[in-house]
C-alpha positions as CSV (number, residue, x, y, z in Angstrom):
1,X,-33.0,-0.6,-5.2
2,X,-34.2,1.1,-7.9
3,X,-30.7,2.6,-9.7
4,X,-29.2,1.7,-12.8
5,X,-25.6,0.2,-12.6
6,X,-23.5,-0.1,-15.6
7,X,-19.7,-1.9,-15.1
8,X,-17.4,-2.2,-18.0
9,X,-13.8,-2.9,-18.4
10,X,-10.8,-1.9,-20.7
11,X,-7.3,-3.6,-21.3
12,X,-4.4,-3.0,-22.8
13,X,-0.8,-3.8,-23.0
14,X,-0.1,-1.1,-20.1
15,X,-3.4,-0.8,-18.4
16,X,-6.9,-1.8,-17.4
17,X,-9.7,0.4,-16.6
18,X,-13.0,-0.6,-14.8
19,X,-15.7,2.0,-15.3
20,X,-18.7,1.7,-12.6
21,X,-22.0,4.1,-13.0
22,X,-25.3,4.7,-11.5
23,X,-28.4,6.7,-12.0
24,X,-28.5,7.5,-8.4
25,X,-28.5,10.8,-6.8
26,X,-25.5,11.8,-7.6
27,X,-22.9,14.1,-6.0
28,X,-22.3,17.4,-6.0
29,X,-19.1,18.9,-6.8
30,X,-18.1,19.9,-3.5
31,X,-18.9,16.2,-2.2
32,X,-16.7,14.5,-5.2
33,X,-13.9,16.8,-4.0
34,X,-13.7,15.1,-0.5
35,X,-15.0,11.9,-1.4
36,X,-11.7,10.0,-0.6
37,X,-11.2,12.0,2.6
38,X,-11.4,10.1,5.8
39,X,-13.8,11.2,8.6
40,X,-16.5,12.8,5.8
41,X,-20.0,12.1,5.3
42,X,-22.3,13.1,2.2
43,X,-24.8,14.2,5.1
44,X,-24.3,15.0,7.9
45,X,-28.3,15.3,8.6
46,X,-28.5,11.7,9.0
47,X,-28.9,9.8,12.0
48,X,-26.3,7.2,12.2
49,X,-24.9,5.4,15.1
50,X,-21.4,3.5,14.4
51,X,-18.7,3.4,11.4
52,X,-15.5,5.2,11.1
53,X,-16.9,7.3,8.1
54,X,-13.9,6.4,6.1
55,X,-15.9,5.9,3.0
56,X,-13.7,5.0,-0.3
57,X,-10.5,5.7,1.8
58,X,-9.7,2.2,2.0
59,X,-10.4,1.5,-1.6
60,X,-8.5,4.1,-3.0
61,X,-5.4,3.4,-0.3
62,X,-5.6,-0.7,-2.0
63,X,-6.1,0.3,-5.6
64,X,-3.3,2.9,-5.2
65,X,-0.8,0.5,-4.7
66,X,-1.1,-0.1,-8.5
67,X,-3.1,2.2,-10.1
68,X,-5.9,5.4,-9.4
69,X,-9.4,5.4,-8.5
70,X,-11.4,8.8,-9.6
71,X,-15.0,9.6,-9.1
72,X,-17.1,12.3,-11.2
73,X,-20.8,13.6,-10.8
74,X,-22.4,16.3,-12.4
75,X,-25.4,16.2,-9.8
76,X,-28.9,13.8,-10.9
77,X,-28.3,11.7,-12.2
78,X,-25.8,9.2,-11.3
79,X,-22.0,8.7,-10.4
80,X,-19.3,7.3,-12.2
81,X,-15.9,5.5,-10.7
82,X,-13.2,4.9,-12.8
83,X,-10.7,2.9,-11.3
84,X,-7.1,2.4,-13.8
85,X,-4.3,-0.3,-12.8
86,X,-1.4,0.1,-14.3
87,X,1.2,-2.6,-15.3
88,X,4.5,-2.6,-14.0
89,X,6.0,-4.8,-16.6
């Protein structure tokens, strides 16, 4: 496997965060931009066979129902997710 992961978490009165990151590849800027849109790949180079290349749209549609998901990458090294639930109460 070979990355790094690092999850943390955050609460309080009106909100938890949970923080995910890697020391993966990484994204570029254009791929963060469409990383929640359905049909996309990271590369299209690839020969794959199967899937519905929807990606993180299904875990952004759940975690939406009470919170946000975001994703950031400044290129190598890594990713991070950051993924906020917000309390209704």
């Amino acid at each position: 496997m070979g990355n790094a992961h690092h999850i943390s978490a955050d609460a309080t009165e009106r909100r938890a965060v949970i923080q995910v990151a890697d020391t993966g590849v990484g994204m570029t800027p254009e791929l963060v931009a469409r990383l929640f849109q359905p049909f996309s790949q990271a590369d299209s180079t690839l020969d794959r066979t199967g899937g519905s290349d929807s990606g993180w749209l299904w875990p952004k549609g759940l975690v939406e129902l009470h919170g946000d998901i975001t994703a950031r990458s400044a290129g190598w090294p890594g990713a991070e997710f950051f993924v906020v639930f917000r309390s209704h109460g």
